[in-house]
RODREN-442012 format. One record per residue: x, y, z of N, C-alpha, C in turn. Coordinates in steps of 0.02 Angstrom, whole numbers, padded with zeros to 5 digits, always signed. Layout:
N
XYZXYZXYZ/...
This chain:
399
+00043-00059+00000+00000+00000+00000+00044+00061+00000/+00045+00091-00042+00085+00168-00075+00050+00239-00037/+00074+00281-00025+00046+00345-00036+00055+00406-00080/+00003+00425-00104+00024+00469-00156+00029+00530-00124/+00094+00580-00166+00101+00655-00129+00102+00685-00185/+00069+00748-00181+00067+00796-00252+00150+00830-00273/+00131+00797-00353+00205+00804-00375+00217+00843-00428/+00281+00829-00481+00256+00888-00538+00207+00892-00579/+00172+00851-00578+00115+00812-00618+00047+00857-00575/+00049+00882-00544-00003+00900-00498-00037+00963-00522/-00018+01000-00591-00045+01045-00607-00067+01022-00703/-00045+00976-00720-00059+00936-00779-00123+00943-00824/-00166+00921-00760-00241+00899-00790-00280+00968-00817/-00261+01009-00800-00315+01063-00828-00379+01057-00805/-00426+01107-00823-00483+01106-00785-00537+01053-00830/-00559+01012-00798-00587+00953-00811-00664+00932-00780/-00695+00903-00825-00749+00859-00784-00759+00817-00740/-00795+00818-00699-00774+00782-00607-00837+00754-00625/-00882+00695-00600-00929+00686-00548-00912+00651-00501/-00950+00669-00450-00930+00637-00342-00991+00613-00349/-00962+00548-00323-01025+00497-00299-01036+00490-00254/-01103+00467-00202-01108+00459-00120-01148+00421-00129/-01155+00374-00088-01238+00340-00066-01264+00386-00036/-01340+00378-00022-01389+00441-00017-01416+00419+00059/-01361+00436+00098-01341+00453+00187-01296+00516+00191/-01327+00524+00242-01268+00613+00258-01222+00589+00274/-01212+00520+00314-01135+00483+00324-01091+00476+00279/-01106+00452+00217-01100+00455+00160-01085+00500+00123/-01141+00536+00120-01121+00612+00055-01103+00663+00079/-01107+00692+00159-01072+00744+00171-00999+00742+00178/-00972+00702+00194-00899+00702+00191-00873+00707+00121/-00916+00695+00064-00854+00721-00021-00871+00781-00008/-00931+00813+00015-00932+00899-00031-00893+00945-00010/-00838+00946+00050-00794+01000+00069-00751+00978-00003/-00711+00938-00031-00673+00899-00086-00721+00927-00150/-00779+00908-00151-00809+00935-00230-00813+01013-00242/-00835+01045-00166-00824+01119-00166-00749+01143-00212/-00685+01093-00150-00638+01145-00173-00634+01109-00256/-00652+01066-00294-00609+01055-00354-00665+01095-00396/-00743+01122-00358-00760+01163-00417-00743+01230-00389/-00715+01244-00366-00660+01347-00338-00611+01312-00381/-00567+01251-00395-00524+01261-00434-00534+01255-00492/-00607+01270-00535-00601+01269-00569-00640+01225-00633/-00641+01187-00605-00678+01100-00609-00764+01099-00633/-00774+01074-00689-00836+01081-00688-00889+01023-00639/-00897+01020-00612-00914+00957-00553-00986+00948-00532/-00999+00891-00559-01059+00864-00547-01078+00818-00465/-01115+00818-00428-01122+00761-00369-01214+00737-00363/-01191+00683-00367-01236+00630-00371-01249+00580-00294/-01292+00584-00270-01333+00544-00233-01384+00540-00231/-01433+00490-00172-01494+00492-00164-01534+00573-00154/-01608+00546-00146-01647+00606-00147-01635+00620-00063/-01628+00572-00032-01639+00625+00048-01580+00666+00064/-01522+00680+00014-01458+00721+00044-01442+00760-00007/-01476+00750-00089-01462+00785-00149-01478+00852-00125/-01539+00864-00092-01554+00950-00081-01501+01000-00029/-01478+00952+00017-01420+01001+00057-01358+00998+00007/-01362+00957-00023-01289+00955-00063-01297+01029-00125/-01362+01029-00133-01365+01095-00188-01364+01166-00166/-01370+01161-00067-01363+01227-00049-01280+01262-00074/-01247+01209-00100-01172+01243-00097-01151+01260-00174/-01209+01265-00207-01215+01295-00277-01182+01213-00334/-01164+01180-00324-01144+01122-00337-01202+01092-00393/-01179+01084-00464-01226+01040-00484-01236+00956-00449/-01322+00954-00462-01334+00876-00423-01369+00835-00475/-01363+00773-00458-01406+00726-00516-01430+00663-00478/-01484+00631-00477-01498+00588-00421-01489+00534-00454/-01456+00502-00394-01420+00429-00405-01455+00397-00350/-01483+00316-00350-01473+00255-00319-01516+00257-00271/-01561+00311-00259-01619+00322-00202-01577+00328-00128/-01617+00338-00067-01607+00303-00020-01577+00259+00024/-01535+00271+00076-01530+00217+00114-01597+00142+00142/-01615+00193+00180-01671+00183+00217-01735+00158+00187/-01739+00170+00128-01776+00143+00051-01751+00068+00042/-01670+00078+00049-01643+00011+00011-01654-00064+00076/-01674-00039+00125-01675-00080+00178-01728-00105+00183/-01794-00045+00172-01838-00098+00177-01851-00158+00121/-01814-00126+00048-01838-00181+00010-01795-00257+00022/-01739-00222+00057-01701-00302+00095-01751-00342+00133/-01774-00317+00187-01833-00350+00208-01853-00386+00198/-01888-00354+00142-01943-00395+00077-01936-00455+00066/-01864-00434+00026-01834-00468+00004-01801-00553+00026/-01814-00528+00113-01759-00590+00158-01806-00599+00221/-01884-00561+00206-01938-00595+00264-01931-00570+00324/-01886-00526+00347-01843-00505+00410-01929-00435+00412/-01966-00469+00487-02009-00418+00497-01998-00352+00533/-01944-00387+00587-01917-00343+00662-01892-00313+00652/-01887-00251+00682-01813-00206+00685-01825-00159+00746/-01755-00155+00767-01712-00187+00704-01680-00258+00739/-01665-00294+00689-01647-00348+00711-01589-00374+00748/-01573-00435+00748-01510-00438+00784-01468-00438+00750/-01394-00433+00760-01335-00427+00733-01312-00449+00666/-01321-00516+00669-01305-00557+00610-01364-00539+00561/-01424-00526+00580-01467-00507+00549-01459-00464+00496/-01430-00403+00536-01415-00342+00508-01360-00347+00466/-01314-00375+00484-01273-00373+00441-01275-00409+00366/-01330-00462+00367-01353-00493+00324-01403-00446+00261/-01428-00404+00296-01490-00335+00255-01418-00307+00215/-01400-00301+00286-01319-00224+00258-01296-00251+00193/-01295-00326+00176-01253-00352+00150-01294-00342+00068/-01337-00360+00093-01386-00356+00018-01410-00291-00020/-01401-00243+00021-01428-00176+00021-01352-00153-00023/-01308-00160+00012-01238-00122-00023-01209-00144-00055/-01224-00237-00072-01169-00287-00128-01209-00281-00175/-01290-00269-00186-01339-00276-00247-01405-00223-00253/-01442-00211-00185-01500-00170-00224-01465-00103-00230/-01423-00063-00201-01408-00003-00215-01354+00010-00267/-01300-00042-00266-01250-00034-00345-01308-00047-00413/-01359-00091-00425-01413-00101-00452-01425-00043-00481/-01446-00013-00428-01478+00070-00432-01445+00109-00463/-01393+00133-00452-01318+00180-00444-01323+00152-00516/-01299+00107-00527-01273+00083-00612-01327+00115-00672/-01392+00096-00653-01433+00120-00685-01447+00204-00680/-01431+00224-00643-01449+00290-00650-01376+00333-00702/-01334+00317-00681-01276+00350-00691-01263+00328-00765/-01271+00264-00783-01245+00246-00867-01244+00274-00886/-01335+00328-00916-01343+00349-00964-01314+00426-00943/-01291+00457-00893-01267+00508-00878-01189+00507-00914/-01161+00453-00882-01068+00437-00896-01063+00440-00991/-01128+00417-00999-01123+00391-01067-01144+00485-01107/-01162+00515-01090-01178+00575-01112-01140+00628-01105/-01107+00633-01039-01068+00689-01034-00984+00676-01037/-00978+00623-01038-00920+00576-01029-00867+00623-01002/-00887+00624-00920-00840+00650-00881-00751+00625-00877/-00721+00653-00878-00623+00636-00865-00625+00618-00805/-00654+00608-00745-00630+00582-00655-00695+00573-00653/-00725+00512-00617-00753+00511-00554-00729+00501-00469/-00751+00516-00440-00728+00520-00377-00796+00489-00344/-00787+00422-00319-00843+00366-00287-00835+00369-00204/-00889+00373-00178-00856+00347-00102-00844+00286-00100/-00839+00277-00037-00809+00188-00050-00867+00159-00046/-00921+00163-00022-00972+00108-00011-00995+00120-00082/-01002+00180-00087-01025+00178-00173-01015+00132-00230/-01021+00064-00213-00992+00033-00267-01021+00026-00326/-01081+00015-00355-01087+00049-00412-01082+00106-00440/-01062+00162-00426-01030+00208-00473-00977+00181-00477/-00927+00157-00442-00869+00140-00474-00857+00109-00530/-00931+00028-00502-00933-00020-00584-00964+00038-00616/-01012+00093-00632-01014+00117-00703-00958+00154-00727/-00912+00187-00681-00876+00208-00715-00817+00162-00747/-00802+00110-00716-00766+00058-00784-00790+00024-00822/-00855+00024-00822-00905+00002-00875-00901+00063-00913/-00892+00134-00916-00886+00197-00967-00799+00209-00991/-00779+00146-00945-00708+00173-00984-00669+00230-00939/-00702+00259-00878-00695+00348-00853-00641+00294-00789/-00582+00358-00772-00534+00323-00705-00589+00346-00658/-00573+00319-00613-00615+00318-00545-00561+00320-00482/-00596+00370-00452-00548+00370-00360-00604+00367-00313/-00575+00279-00270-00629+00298-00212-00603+00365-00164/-00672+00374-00121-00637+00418-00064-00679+00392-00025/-00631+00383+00041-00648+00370+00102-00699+00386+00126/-00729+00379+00203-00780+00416+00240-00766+00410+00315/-00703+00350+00303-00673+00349+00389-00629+00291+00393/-00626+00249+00440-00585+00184+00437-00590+00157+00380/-00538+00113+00349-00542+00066+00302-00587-00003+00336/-00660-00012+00293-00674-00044+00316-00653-00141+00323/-00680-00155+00401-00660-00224+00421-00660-00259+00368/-00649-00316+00361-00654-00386+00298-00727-00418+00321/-00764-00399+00367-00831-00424+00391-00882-00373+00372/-00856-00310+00343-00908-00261+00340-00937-00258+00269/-01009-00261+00289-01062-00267+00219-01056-00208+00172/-01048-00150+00179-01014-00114+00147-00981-00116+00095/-00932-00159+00110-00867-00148+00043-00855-00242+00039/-00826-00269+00089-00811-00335+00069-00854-00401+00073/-00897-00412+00136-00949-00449+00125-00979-00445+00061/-00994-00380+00056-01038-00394-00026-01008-00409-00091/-00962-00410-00096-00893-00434-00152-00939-00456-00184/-00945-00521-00179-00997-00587-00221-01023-00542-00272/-01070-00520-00235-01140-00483-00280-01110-00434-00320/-01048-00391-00291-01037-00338-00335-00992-00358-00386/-00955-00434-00413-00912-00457-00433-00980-00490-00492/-01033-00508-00450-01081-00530-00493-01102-00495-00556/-01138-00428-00538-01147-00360-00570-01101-00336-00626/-01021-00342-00590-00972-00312-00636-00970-00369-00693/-00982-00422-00690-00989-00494-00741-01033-00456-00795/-01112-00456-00761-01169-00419-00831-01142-00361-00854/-01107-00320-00833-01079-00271-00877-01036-00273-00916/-01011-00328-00926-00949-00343-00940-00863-00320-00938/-00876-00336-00878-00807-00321-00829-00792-00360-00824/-00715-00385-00819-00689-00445-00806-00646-00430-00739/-00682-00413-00673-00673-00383-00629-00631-00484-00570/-00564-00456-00566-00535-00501-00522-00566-00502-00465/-00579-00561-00413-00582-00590-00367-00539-00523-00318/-00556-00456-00269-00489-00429-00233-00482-00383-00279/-00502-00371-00324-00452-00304-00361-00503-00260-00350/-00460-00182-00292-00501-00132-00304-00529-00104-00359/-00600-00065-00358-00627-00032-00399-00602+00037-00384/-00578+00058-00442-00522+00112-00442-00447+00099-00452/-00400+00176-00461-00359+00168-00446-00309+00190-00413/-00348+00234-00341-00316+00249-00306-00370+00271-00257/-00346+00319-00203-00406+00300-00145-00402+00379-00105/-00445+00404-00069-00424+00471-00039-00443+00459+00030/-00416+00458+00069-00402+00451+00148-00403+00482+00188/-00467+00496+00219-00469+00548+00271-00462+00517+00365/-00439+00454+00369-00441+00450+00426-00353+00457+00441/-00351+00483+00506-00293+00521+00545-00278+00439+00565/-00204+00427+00538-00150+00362+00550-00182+00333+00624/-00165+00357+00677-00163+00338+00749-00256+00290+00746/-00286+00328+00694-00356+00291+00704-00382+00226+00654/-00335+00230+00600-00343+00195+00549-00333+00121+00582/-00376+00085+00509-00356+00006+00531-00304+00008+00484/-00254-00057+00507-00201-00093+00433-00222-00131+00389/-00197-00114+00344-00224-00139+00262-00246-00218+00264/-00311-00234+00222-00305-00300+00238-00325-00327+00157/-00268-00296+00103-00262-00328+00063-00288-00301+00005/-00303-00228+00005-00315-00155-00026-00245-00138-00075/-00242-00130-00127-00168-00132-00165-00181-00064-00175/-00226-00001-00176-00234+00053-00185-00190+00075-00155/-00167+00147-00216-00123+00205-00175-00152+00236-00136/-00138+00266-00087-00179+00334-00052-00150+00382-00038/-00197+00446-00026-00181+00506-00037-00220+00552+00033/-00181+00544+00092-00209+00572+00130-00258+00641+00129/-00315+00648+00152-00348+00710+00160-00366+00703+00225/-00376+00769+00241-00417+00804+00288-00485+00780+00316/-00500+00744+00355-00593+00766+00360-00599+00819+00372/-00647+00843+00329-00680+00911+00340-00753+00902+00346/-00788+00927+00428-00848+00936+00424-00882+00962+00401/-00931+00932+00349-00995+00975+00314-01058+00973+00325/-01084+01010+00350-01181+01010+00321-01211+01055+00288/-01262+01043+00284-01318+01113+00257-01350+01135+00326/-01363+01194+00307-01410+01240+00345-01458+01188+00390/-01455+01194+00442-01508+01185+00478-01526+01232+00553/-01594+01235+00544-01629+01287+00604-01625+01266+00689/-01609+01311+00714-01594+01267+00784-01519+01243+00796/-01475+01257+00752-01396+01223+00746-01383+01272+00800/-01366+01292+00868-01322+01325+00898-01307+01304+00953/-01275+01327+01003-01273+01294+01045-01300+01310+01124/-01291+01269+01180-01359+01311+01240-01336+01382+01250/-01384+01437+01243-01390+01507+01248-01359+01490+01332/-01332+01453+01373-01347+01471+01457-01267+01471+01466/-01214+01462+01408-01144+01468+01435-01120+01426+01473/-01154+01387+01488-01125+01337+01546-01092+01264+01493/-01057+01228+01520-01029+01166+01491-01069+01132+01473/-01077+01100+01435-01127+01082+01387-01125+01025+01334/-01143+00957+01333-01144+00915+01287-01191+00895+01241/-01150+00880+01171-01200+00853+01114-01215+00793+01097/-01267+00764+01097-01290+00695+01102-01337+00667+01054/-01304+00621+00999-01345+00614+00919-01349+00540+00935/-01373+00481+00905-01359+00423+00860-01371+00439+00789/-01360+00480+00766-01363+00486+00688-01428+00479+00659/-01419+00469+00589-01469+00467+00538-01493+00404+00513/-01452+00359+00549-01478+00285+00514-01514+00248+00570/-01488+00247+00631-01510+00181+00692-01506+00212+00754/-01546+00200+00795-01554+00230+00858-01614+00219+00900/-01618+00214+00953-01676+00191+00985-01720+00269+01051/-01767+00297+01039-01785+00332+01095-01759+00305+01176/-01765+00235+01192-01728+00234+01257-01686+00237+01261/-01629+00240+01234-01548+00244+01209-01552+00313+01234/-01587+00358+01198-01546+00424+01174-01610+00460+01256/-01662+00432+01275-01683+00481+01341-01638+00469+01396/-01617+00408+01399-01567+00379+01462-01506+00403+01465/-01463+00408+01412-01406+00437+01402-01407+00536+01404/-01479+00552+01395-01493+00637+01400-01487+00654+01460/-01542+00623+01527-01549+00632+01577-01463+00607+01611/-01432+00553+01601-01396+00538+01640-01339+00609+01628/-01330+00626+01572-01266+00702+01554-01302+00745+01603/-01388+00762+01607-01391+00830+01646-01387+00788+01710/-01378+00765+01727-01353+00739+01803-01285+00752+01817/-01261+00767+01780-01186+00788+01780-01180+00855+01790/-01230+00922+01791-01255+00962+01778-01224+01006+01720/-01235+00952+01663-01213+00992+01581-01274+01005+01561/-01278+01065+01527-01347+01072+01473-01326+01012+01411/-01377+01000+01400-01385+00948+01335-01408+00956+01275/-01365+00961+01215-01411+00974+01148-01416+00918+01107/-01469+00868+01082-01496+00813+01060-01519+00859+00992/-01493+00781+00949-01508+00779+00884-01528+00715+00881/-01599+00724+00855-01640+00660+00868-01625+00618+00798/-01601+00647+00770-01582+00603+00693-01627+00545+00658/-01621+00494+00658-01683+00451+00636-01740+00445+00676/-01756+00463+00756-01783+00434+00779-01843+00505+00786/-01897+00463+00779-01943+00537+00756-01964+00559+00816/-01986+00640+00815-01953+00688+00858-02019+00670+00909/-02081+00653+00874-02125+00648+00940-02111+00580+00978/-02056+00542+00965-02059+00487+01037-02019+00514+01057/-01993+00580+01077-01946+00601+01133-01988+00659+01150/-02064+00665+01153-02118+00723+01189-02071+00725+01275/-02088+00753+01310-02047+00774+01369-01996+00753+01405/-01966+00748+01343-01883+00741+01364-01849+00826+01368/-01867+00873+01334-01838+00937+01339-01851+00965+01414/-01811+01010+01433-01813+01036+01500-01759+01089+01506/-01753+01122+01538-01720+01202+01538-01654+01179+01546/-01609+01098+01550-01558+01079+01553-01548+01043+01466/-01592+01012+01454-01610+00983+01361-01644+01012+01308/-01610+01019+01256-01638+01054+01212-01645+01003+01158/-01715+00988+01131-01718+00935+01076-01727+00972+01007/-01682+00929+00946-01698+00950+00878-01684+00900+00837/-01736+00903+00798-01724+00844+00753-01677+00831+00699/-01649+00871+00691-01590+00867+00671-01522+00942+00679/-01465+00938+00684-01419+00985+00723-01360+00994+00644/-01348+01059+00642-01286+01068+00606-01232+01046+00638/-01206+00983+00631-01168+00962+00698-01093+01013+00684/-01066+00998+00604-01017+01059+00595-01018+01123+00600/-01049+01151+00612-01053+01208+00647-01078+01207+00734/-01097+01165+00757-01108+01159+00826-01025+01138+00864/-00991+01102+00827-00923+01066+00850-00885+01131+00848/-00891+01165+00783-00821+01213+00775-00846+01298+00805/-00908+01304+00840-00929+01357+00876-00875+01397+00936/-00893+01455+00946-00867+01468+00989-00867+01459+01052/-00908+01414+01085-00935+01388+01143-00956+01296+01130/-00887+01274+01094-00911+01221+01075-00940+01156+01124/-00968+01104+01115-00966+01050+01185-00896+01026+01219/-00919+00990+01280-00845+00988+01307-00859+00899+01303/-00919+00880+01277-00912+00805+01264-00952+00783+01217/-00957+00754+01174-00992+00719+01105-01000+00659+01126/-01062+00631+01132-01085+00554+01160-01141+00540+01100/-01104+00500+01057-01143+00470+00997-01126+00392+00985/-01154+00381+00918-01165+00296+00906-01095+00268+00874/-01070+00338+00861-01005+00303+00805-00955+00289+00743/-01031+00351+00717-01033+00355+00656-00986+00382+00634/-00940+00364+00544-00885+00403+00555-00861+00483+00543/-00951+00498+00514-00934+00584+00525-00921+00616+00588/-00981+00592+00626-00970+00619+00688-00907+00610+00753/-00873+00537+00719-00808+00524+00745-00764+00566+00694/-00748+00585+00670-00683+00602+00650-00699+00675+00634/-00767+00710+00648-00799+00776+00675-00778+00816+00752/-00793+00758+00802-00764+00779+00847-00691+00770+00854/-00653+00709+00820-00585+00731+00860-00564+00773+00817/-00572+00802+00754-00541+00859+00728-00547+00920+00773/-00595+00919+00800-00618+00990+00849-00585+00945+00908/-00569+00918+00933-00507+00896+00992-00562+00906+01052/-00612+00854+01040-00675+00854+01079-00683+00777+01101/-00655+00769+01170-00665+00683+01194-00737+00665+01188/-00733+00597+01159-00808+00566+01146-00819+00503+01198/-00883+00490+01189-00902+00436+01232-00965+00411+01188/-00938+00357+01156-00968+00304+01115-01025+00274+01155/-01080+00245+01124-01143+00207+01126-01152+00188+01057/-01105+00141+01028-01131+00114+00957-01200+00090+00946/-01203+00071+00895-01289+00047+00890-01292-00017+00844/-01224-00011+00796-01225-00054+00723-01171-00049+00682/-01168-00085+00625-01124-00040+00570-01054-00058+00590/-01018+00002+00556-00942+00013+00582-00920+00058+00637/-00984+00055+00680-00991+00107+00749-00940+00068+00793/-00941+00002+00795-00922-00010+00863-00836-00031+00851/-00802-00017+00774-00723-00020+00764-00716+00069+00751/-00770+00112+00783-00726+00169+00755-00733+00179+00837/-00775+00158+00870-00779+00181+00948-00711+00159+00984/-00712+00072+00970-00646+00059+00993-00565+00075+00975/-00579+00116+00909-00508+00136+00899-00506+00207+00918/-00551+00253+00948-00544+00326+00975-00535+00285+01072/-00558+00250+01082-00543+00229+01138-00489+00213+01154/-00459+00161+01111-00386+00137+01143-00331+00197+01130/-00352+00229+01092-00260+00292+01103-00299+00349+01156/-00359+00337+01205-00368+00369+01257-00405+00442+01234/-00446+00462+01174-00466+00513+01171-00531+00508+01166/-00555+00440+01216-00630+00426+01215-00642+00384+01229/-00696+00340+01274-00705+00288+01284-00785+00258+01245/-00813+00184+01287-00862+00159+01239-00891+00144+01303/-00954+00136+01307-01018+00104+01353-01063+00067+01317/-01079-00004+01348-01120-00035+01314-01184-00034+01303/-01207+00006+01373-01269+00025+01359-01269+00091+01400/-01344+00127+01395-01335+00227+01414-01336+00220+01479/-01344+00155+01508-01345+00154+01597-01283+00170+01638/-01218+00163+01575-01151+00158+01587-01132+00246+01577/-01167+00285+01548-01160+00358+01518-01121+00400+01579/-01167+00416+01638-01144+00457+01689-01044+00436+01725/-01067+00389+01718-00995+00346+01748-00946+00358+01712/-00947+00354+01625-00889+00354+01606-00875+00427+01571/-00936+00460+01593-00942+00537+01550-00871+00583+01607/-00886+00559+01665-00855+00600+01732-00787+00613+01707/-00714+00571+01672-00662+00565+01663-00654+00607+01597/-00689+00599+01573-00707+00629+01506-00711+00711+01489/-00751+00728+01543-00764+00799+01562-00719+00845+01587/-00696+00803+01642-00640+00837+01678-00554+00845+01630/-00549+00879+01646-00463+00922+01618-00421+00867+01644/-00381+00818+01588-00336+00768+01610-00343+00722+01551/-00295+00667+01559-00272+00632+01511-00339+00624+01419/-00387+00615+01442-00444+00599+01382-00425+00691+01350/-00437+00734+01378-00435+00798+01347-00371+00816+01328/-00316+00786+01334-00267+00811+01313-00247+00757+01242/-00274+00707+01242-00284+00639+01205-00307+00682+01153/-00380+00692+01162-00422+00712+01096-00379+00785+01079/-00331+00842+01101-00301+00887+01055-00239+00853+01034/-00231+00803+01043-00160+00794+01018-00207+00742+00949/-00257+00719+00931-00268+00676+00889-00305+00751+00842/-00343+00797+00877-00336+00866+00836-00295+00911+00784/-00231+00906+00827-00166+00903+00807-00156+00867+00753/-00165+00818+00741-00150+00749+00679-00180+00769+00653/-00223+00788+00653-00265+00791+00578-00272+00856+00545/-00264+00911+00599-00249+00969+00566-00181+00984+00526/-00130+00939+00517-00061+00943+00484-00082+00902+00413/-00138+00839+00394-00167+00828+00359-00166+00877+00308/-00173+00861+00227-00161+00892+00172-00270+00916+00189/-00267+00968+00153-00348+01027+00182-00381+01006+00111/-00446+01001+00101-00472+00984+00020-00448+01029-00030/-00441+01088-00016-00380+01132-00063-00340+01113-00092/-00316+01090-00050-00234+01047-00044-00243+01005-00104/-00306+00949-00080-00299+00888-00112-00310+00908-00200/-00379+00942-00181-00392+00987-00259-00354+01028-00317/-00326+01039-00280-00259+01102-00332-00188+01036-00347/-00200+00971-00324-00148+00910-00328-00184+00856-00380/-00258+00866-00411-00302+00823-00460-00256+00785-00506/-00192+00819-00516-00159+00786-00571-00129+00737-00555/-00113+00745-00484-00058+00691-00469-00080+00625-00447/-00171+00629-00447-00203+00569-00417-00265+00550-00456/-00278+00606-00500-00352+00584-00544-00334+00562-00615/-00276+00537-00630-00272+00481-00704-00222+00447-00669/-00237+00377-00686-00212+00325-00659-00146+00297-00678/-00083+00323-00750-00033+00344-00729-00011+00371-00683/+00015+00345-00650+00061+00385-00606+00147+00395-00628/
């Protein structure tokens, strides 16, 4: 595994056609658009493509959009359907079994079909795929176009439905298109990396170059993004946009104002009327929070207690903000345990554990000096500028 650094080649390409791919999750698609921003300021004519529930914040940033692949949350229930699974959410293996079908076949499915007749019309010079995105990648070597994944956080496990569980299916797919796609050979040919070394996993068999970036937190506008008007110390408390349970997130609220922190909740998937009187002159509920602009405020929180996710992990330690994990699913519970073990955050298995391990957390000492020094790391990180004004040295697959 190589890393690429911008070289003389880095001013080459001229200003060119881009499209950025995401699956249609803010987990997902907000982390390319700080990267699509800067390559359209440099210049770049740049298209971004995802589902309908994240295409409209993605257009607040003047950015052309084109809808790709629907839905997360769409693609799950037709897993369901699909695999008889009534409950949810289910148990583990369960889930990982939906995850598996949702991201190796109904959503590359999708993605392929939407994008063909786009690739085939405008016949862009780069795409830039996230990684779960795996059908844009197969259309774009089905169009002939180079392709760069980009990250969204850890390289994911060899167990995660995401990228390698679903191999099969997506090896299947690349067959009908006629790809003669190897057993292991990334899609792409090279990769953009936003997780800070100390957090990363080791390669497990990824031949891609990479090209370190920055995470940079992004959202769109949202009402209610600030933080408690009362000045006092104060924590932010999400499970995100995909999984989360109302007893999770009331147990873990009340136990922070017992600490006597004001609390700002972002109810994220979980709809806003099963948390009716949970607010109180210590909690403030919203259904959803500009979390990048709540992190990088001037009165920012002094603790982030979420599921895991890897925006919101690699959100807070850029802002050098100790977390305290409550995974739920997913790749929550390898991004919790790797902010845990270098000490700039710990994990609880359930919100009964919240008050107890929030106390170390809060206080001025080893976890707070942990999370600025992993701040530190990532702010020396190449900035999407950086990476953008370097297109040449990583978006055609000569090297």
């Amino acid at each position: 595994m190589g890393h690429l650094t911008p070289g003389p080649r880095s001013g080459t390409l001229g200003a060119v056609r881009i499209l950025v791919t995401a699956l249609g999750a803010p987990g997902h698609a907000f982390p390319l658009v700080p990267l699509a921003t800067a390559l359209r300021d440099a210049g770049h004519d740049v298209t971004f493509a995802a589902g309908p529930d994240v295409l409209g914040g993605v257009a607040t940033t003047g950015l052309a959009v084109l809808p790709s692949g629907g839905g997360l949350a769409e693609g799950f229930v037709v897993a369901r359907e699909r695999l008889g699974v009534a409950t949810w959410p289910p148990d583990r293996a369960t889930e990982w079994t939906l995850a598996t079908e949702v991201f190796g076949d109904i959503l590359p499915r999708r993605v392929v079909a939407d994008l063909a007749p786009w690739l085939a019309t405008h016949r862009p010079d780069l795409v830039v795929a996230e990684i779960g995105d795996q059908g844009a990648a197969l259309a774009a070597a089905a169009a002939g176009v180079p392709c760069v994944l980009h990250g969204v956080g850890r390289r994911p496990p060899l167990q995660a439905p995401m990228y390698h569980r679903a191999r099969g299916s997506v090896l299947a797919l690349a067959t009908e298109l006629g790809l003669d796609l190897v057993e292991g050979a990334p899609l792409g040919h090279a990769s953009l990396d936003p997780c800070p070394p100390s957090l990363q996993a080791p390669p497990e068999g990824d031949e891609l170059a990479e090209l370190p970036l920055r995470p940079t937190a992004w959202n769109p506008p949202v009402p209610g993004s600030s933080p408690p008007a009362s000045g006092r110390p104060w924590a932010y408390l999400t499970l995100g946009t995909a999984m989360g349970t109302s007893g999770v997130l009331r147990t873990a609220a009340a136990a922070l104002a017992g600490l006597d922190l004001d609390v700002l909740v972002a109810a994220g998937s979980i709809a806003i009327g099963e948390l009716d009187g949970l607010a109180t002159d210590r909690v403030r509920v919203e259904p959803f929070v500009a979390q990048a602009d709540v992190l990088a405020s001037d009165h920012p929180p002094v603790l982030v207690v979420h599921h895991g996710g890897s925006g919101t992990t690699l959100g807070a330690a850029a802002a050098g903000i100790p977390q305290l994990f409550l995974p739920q699913g997913a790749d929550q519970f390898f991004n919790a345990a790797a902010v845990s073990a270098i000490g700039a955050g710990a994990t609880v298995a359930s919100p009964d554990g919240v008050a107890a391990a929030a106390g170390p957390l809060i206080a001025e000492g080893p976890a707070r000096a942990a999370a600025r020094a992993l701040a530190s790391e990532i702010a020396a990180m190449p900035s999407p500028s950086d990476v953008a004004a370097a297109v040449g040295a990583w978006g055609q697959p000569e090297m």
